[in-house]
C-alpha positions as CSV (number, residue, x, y, z in Angstrom):
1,X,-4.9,-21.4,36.5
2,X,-6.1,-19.5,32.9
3,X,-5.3,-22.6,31.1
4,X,-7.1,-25.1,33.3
5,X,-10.6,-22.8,33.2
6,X,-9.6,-22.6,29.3
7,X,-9.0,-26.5,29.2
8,X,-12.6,-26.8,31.5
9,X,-14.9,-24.7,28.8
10,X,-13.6,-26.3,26.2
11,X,-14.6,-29.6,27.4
12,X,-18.0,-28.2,28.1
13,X,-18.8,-27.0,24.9
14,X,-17.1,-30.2,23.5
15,X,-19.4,-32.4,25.2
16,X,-22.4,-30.0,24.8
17,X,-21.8,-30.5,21.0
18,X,-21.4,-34.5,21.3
19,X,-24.7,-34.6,23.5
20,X,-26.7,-32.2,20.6
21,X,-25.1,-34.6,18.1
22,X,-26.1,-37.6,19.3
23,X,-29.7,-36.0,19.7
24,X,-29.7,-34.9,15.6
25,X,-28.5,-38.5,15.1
26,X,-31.3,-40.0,17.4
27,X,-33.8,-37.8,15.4
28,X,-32.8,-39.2,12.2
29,X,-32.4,-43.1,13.2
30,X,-36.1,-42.0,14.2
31,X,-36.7,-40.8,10.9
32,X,-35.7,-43.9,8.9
33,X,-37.8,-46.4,11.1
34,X,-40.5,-47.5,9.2
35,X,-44.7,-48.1,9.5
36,X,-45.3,-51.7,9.5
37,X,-48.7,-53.3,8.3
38,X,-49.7,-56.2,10.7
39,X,-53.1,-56.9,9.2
40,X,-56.3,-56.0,7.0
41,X,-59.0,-57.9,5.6
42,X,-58.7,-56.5,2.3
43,X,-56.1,-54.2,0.1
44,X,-56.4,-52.0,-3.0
45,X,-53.6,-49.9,-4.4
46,X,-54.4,-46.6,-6.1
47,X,-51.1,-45.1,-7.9
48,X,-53.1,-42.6,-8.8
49,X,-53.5,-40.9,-5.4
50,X,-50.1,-41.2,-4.9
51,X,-49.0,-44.5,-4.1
52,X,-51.7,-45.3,-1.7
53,X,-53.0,-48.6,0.0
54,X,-56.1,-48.7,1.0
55,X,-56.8,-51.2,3.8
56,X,-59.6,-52.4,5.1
57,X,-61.3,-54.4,8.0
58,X,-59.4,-55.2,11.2
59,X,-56.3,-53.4,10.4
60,X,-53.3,-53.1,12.4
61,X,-50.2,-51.2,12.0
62,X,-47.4,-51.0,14.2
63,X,-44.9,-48.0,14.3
64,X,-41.5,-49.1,17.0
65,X,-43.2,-50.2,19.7
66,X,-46.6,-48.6,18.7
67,X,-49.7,-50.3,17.6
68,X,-52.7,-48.8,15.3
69,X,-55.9,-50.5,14.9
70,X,-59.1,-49.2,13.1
71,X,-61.5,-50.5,10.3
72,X,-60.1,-48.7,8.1
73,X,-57.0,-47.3,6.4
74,X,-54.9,-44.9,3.6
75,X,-51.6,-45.9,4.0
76,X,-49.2,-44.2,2.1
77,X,-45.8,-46.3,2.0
78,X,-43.4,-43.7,-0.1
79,X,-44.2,-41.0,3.0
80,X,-44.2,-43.1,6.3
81,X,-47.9,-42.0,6.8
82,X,-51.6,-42.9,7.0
83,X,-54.8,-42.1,7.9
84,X,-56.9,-43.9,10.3
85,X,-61.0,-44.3,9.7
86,X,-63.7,-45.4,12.9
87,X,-63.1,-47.1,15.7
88,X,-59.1,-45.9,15.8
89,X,-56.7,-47.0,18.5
90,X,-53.5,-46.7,19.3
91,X,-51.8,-48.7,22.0
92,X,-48.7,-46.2,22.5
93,X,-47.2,-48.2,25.6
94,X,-48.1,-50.0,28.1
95,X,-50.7,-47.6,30.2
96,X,-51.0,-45.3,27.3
97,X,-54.3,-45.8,24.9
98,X,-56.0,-43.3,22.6
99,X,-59.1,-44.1,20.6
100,X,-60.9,-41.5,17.9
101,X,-62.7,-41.5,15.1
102,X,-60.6,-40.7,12.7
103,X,-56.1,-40.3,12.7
104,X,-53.8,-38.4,10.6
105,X,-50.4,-40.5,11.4
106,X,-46.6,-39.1,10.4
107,X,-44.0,-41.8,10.7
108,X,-41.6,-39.3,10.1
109,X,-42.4,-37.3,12.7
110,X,-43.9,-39.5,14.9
111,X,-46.6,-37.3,15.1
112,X,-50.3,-38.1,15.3
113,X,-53.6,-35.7,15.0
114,X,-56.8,-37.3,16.4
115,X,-60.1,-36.2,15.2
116,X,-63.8,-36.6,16.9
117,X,-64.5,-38.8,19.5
118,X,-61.3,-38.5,21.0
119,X,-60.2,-40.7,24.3
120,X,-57.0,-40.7,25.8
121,X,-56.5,-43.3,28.5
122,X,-53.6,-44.0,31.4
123,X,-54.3,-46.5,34.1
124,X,-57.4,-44.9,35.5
125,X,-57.5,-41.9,33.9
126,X,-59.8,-40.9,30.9
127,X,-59.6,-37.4,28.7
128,X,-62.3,-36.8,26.6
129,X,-61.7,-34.2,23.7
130,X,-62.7,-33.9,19.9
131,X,-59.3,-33.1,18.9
132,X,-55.9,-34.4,20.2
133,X,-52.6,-34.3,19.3
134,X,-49.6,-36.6,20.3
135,X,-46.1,-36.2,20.0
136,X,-44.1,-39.6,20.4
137,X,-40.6,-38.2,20.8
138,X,-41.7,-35.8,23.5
139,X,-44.2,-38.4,24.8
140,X,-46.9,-35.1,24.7
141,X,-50.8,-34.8,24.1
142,X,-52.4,-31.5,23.7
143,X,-55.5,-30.5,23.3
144,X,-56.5,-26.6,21.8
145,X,-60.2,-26.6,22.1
146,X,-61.8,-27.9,25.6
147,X,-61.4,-31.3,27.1
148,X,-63.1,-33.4,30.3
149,X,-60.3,-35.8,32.0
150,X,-61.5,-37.9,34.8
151,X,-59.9,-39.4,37.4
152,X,-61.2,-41.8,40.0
153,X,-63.9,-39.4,41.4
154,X,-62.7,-36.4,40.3
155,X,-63.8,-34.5,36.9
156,X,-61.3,-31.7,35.5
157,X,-62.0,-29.2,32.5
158,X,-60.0,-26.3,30.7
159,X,-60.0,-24.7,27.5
160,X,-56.9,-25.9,26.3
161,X,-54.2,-28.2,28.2
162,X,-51.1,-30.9,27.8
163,X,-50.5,-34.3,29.3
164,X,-47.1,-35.5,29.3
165,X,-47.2,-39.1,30.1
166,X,-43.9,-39.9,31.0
167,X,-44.1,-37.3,34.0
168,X,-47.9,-38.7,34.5
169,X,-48.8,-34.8,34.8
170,X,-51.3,-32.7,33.3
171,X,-51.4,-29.4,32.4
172,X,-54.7,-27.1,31.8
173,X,-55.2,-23.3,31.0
174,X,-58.5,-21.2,31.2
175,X,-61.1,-21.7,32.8
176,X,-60.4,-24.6,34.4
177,X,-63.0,-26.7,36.7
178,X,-62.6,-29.8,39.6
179,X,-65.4,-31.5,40.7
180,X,-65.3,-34.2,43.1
181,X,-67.6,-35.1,46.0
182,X,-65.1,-33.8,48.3
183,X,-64.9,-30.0,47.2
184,X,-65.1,-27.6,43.5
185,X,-61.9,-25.8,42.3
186,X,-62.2,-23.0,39.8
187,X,-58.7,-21.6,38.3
188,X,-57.0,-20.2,35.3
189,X,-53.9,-22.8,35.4
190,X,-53.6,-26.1,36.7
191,X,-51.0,-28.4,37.1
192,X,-51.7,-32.1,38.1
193,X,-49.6,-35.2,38.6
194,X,-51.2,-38.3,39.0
195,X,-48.0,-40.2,40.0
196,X,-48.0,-38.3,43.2
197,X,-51.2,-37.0,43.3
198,X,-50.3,-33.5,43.9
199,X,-51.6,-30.4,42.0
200,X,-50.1,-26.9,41.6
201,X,-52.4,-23.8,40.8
202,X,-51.6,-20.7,39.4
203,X,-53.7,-17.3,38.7
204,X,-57.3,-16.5,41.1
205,X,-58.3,-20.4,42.6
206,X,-61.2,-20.6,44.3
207,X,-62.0,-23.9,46.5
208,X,-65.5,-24.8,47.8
209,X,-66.5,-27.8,50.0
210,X,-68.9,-28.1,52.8
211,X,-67.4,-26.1,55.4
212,X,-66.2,-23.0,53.9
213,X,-64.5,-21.3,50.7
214,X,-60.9,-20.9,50.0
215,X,-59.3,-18.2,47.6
216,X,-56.2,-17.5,46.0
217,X,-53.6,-16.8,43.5
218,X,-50.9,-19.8,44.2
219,X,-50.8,-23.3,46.2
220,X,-51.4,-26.4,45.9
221,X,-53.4,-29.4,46.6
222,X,-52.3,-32.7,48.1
223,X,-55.4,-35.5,46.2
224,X,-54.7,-38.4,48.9
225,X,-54.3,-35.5,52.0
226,X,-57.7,-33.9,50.8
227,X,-54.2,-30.7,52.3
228,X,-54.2,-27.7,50.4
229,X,-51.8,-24.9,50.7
230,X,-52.0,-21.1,49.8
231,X,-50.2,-17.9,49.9
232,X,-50.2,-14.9,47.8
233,X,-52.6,-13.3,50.5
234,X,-55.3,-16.2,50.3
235,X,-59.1,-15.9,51.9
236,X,-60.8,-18.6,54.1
237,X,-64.6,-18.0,54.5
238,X,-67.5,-19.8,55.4
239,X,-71.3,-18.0,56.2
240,X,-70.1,-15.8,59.3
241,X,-66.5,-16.2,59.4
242,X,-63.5,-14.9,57.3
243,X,-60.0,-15.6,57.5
244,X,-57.0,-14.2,55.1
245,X,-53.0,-14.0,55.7
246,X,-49.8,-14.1,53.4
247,X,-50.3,-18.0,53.6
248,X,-53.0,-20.7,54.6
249,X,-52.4,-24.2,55.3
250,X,-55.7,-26.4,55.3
251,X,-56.3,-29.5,56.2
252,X,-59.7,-31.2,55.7
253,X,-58.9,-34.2,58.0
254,X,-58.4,-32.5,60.7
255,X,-60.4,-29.6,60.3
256,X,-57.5,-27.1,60.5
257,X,-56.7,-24.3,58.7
258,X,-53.2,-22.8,60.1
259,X,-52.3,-18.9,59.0
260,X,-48.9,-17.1,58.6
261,X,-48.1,-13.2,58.9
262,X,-50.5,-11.0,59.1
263,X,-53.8,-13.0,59.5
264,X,-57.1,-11.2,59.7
265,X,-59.8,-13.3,61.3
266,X,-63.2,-12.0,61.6
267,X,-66.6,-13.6,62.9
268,X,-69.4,-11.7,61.2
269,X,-72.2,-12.8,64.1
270,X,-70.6,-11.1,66.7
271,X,-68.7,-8.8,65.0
272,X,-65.0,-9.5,66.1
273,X,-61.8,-9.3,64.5
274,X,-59.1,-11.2,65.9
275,X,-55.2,-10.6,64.5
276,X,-51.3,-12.2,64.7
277,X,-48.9,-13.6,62.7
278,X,-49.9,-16.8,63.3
279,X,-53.4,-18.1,63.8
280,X,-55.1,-22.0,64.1
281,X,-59.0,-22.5,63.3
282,X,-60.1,-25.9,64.7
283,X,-63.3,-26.3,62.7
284,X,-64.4,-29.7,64.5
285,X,-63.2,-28.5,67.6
286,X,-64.8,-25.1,67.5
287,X,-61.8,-22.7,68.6
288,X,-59.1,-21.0,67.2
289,X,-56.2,-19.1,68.5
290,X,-53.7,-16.4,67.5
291,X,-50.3,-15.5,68.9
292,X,-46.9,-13.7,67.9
293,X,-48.4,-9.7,68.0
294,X,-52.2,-10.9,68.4
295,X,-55.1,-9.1,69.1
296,X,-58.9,-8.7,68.8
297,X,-61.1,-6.1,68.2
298,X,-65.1,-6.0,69.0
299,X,-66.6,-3.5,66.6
300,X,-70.3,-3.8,67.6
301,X,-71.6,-0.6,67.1
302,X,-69.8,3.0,67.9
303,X,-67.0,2.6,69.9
304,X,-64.5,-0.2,69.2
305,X,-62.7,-2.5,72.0
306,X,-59.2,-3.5,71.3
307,X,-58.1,-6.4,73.3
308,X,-54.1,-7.8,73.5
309,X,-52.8,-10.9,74.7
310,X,-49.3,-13.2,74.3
311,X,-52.1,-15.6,72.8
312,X,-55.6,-15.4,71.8
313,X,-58.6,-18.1,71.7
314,X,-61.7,-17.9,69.7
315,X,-64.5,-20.7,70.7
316,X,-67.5,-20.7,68.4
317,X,-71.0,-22.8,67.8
318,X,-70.1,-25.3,65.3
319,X,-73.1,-26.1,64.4
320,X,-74.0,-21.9,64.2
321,X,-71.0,-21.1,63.1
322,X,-71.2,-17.9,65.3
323,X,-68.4,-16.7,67.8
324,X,-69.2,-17.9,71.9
325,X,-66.5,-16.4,73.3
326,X,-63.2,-14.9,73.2
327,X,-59.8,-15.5,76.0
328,X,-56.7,-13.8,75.8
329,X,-53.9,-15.3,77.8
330,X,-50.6,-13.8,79.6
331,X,-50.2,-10.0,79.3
332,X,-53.2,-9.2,78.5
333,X,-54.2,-5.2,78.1
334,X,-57.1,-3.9,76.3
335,X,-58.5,-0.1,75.4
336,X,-61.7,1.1,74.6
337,X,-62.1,5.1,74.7
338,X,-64.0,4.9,78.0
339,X,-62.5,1.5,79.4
340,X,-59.3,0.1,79.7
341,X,-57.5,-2.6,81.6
342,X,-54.8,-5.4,82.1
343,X,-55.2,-8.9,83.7
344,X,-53.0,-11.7,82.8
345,X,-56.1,-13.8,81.6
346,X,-59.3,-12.6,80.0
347,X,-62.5,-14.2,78.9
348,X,-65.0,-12.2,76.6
349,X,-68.5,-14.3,76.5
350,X,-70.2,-12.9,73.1
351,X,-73.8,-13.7,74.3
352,X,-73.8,-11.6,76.8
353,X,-71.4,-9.2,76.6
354,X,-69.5,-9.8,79.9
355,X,-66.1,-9.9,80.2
356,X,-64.1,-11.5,83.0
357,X,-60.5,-10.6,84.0
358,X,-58.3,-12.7,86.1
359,X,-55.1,-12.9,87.8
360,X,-54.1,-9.1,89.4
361,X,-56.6,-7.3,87.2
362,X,-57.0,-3.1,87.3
363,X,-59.8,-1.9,85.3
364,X,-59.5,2.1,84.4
365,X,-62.8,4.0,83.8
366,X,-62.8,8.0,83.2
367,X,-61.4,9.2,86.0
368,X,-61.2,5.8,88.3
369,X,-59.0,2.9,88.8
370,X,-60.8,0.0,89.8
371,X,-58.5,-3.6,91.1
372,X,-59.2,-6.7,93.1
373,X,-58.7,-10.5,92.9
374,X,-61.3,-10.8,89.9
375,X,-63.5,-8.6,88.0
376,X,-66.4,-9.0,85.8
377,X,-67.3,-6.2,83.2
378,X,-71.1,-6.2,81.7
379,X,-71.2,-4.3,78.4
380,X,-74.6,-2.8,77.3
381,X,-75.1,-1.4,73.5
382,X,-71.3,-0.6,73.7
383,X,-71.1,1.0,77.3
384,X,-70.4,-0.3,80.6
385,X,-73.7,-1.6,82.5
386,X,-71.8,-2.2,86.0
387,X,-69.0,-3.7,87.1
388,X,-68.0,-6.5,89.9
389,X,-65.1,-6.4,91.8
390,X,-64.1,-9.7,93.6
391,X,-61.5,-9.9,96.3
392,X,-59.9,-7.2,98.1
393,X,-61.7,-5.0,96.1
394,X,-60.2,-0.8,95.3
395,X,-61.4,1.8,93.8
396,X,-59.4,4.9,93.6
397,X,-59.7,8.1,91.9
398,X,-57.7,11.7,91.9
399,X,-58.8,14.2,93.6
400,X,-59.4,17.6,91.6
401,X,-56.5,19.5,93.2
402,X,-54.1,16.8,95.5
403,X,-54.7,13.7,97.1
404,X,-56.6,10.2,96.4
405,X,-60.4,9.3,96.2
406,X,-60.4,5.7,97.6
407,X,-63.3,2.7,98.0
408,X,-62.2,-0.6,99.4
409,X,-64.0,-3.0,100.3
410,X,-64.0,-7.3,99.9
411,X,-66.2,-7.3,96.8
412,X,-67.7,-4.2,95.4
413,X,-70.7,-3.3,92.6
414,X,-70.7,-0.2,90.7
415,X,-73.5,0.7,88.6
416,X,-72.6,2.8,85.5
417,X,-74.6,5.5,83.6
418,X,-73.8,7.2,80.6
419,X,-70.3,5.8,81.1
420,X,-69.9,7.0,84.8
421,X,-70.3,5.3,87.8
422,X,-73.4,6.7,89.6
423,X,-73.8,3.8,92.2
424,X,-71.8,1.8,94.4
425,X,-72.3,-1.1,97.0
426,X,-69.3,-2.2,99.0
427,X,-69.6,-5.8,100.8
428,X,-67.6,-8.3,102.8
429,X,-67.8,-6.9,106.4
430,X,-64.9,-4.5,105.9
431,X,-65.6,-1.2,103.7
432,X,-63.6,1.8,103.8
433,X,-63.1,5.0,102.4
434,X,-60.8,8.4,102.0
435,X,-62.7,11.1,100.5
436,X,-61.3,14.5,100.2
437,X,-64.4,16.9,100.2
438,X,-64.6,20.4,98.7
439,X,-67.1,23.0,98.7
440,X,-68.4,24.1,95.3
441,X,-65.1,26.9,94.9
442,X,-63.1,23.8,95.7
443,X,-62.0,25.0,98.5
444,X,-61.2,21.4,100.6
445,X,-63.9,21.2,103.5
446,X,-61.6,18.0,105.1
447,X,-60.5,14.5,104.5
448,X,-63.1,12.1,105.1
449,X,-62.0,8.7,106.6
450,X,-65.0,6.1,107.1
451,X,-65.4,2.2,108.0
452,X,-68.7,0.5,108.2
453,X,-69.5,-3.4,107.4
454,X,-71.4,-2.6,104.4
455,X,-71.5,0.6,102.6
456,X,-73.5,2.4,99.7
457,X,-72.1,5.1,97.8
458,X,-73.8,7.8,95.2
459,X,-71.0,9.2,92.6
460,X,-71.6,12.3,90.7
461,X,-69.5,13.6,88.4
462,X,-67.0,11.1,88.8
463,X,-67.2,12.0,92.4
464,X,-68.9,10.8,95.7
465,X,-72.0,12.9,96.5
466,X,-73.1,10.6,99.6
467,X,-72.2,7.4,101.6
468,X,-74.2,5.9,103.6
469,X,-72.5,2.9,106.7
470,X,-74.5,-0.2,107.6
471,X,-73.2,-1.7,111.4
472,X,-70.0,-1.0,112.8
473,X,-69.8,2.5,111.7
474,X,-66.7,4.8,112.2
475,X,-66.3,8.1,111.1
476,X,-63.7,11.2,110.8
477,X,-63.4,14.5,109.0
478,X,-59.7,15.5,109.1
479,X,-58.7,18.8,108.4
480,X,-55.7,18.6,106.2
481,X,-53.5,19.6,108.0
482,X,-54.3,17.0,110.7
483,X,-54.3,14.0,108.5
484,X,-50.7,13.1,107.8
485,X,-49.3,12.1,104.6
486,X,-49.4,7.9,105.1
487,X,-52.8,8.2,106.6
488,X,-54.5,9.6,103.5
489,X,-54.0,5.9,101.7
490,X,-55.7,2.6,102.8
491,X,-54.0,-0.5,103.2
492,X,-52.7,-1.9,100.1
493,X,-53.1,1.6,98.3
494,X,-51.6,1.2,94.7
495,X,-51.9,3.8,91.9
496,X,-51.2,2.3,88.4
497,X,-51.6,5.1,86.1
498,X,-48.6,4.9,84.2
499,X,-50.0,1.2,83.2
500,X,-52.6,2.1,81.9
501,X,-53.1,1.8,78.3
502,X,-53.2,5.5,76.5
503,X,-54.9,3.8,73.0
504,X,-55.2,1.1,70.6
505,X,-51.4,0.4,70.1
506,X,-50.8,1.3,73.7
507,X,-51.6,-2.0,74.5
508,X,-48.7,-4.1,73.2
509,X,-46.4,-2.0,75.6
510,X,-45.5,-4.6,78.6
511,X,-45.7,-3.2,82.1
512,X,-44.8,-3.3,85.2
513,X,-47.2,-5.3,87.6
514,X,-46.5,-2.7,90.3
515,X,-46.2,1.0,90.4
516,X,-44.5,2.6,93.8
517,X,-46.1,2.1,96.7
518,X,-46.7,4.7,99.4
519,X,-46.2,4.1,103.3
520,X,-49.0,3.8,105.2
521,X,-49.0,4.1,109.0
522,X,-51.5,1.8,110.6
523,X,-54.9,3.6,111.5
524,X,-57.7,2.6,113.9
525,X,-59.6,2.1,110.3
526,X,-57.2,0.1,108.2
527,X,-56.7,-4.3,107.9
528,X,-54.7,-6.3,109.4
529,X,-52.7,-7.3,106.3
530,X,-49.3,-5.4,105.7
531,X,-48.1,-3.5,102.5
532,X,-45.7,-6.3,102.2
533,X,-47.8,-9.0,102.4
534,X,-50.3,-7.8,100.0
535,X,-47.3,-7.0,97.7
536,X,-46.3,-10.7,97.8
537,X,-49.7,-11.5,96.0
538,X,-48.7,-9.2,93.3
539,X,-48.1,-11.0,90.0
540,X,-44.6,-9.9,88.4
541,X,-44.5,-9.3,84.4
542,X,-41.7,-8.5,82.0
543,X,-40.3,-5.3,82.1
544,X,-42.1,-2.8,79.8
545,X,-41.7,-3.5,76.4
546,X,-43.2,-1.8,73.4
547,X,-45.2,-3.6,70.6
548,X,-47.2,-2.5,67.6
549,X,-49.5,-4.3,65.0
550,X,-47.7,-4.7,61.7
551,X,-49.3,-2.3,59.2
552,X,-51.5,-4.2,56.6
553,X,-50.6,-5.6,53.1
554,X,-52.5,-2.7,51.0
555,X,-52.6,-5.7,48.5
């Protein structure tokens, strides 16, 4: 086994020696080859400046398979060189041309120095530059001192830069610009190949076109595609909006832009933030969405509302380039310090600051837990201005010692002050209440059970101060003792506390839909419908499950 791996390496460095041999031996055939004058007008020779020809009008040389043409020329025969005067050009292959003013040519080398004037040309593309240099063997131009190459409609400059014409691909360094009609690039290194029409950049890039403003440190840029890429923790912008992840994919087309890990979204006009580890912006379309850990936060003034969802959609004026509004789909939970709820589908409408929660909602404010088929939320300068309850509508609040406040009605409309509820109407021909009533000591007075068609209630304190029954009144004060334990609860009585969201990270937990229910005997005050068929209505979610925001890049 030692002698085979000693038998391999040998062999390597064997033909590792043959290859660099035939190279030395390739540099030298190149070496001997020798200029070759095609034609002149007129020759002088001057052996006192070494041996040289001077040629005149028309002349053309040809090195190998290169060709020189200017007016005029030293050509000096002893040292394989020449110099090139006005109108030079040199053909060095088939899409390859450079003109100048003046050339400094080394046979030997087969290298060639272009001075003033100077224009490199391949198929459609032109550099411009006042000095150039050309290596033949390495089939290499550089330029040290600023150059202007443009292709089709599309200007490039740098300070310095390379073009290596066998790869088709260009290379430019400091302060490099793109102009087309398209969009403006601004860099410190660029890499462009015009064979595929791709270009790499390196160091802070910043892209402008008519919809918004790219930046960052690494990508690329697919010509044809008008598709760039970007990572190194890029940012997306535009008047009012602001996007930045690890990575952005754009495409101008289509008018996306798609984000990975740790994308911040944020609409200045309406102040919202929306976050996940992967988020779409559909610029024609007007809407993005985020998913995988996504949320939103609405940061107008004071107190901040944090909003979760499996995924998130952002729909926005176009043509105003402002946020319209904001759903969150599928385990949705959201907190604000003196709201919080879960729904399975929310929609947030910016322009008015309402927000609508669907599929078994329960909205939690101070003290009260507020449910039904729909509800609709009206934020005011940060605070809530009422709220509507649609559909077997609850309220339901703790008592201050045992037992359960509790509103139900088919819709109900609380009116909110200073964060409280202060006023409530309860419709739909079938409004109840449980009140548990205490003198100022706390000392419990009775149990209050009510039933009217209609019903309007003053809160105080988070508590109900009066009621007051339109038609079909029925009322009872219980003394405690008299009231037993399944007639303190309405029909359908469900107390969610333990869902309810504790703060801003509390609400990537995943809950239950239901909590325990209590059993409640059938009283001359309660509906028709059973505990278990209003259970049956209840929409099941995943068992709880804890998630958290990932913590930011600090870069």
């Amino acid at each position: 086994m030692m002698k085979a791996k000693f038998l391999l390496i040998v062999s390597f460095f064997f033909l590792l020696s043959q290859m660099l041999v035939a190279q030395e031996q390739d540099t030298v055939q190149r070496k001997k080859t020798r200029i070759h004058i095609e034609h002149y007008d007129v020759a002088t020779f001057s052996k006192s400046m070494g041996d040289m020809q001077r040629l005149i009008g028309h002349v053309k040389m040809r090195h190998d398979s290169a060709y020189f043409f200017c007016d005029s020329a030293y050509f000096y025969e002893k040292t394989n060189n020449f110099n090139a005067f006005q109108n030079v050009h040199i053909i060095v292959n088939d899409s390859v041309e450079i003109f100048s003013d003046l050339l400094d040519y080394d046979g030997n080398t087969r290298f060639a120095e272009f001075h003033d004037n100077v224009r490199l040309r391949d198929d459609s593309t032109m550099l411009y530059t006042e000095y150039l240099t050309y290596d033949r063997n390495l089939h290499l131009a550089s330029y040290p001192d600023s150059a202007t190459t443009i292709r089709g409609d599309k200007t490039l400059k740098s300070h310095y830069g390379y073009y290596r014409d066998r790869l088709k691909e260009f290379s430019f360094f400091e302060n490099v610009e793109v102009y087309s009609p398209k969009y403006q690039m601004y860099t410190d290194t660029l890499f462009y190949n015009t064979g595929i029409e791709k270009m790499w950049f390196q160091g802070p890039t910043t892209i402008i076109n008519k919809e918004n403003v790219l930046e960052g440190k690494h990508g690329y840029y697919l010509v044809n595609e008008d598709y760039v890429y970007l990572d190194q923790r890029p940012f997306m912008h535009n008047e009012t909006q602001l996007m930045w992840s690890d990575s952005i994919f754009y495409d101008r087309n289509l008018g996306l832009a798609q984000a990975y890990s740790q994308v911040d979204m944020i609409d200045t006009s309406y102040k919202v933030i929306m976050r996940g580890d992967y988020v779409e912006m559909w610029e024609d379309q007007g809407f993005s969405f985020a998913t995988d850990s996504a949320y939103a936060i609405s940061y107008d003034g004071g107190d901040s509302l944090y909003i979760h969802g499996d995924t998130l959609f952002l729909h926005f004026d176009k043509q105003k380039e402002e946020a319209k509004k904001l759903i969150a789909r599928r385990h949705v939970r959201f907190f604000k310090s003196d709201l919080q709820g879960k729904c399975d589908t929310l929609t947030y409408l910016m322009s008015d600051s309402t927000i609508r929660m669907r599929v078994a909602p329960i909205l939690w404010t101070e003290d009260s837990q507020m449910s039904g088929t729909d509800i609709d939320i009206k934020i005011k300068e940060s605070t809530v201005e009422w709220v509507l309850q649609k559909g077997n509508a609850f309220i339901i609040s703790q008592d201050t010692i045992e037992g359960f406040n509790q509103i139900k009605g088919m819709d109900i409309t609380s009116l909110f002050k200073d964060g409280d509820i202060h006023h409530v109407n309860v419709d739909g021909d079938n409004a109840e209440t449980i009140y548990w009533i205490r003198d100022d000591d706390g000392g419990l007075i009775g149990i209050d059970v009510s039933k009217s068609e209609t019903m309007v209630i003053e809160m105080k304190n988070n508590g109900i101060s009066k009621i007051k029954g339109f038609k079909g009144i029925t009322e009872t004060m219980y003394p405690e003792d008299d009231l037993i334990e399944s007639r303190r609860y309405l029909q359908g009585f469900k107390w969610h506390d333990d869902a309810r969201p504790r703060d801003k990270d509390d609400i990537f937990r995943r809950v239950e839909a239901e909590m325990p229910q209590v059993e409640v005997a059938p009283t001359e005050i309660q509906t028709e419908t059973s505990t278990e068929e209003a259970e049956e209505t209840e929409v099941q979610e995943e068992q709880p499950k804890r998630h958290r925001p990932r913590k930011e890049n600090s870069d």
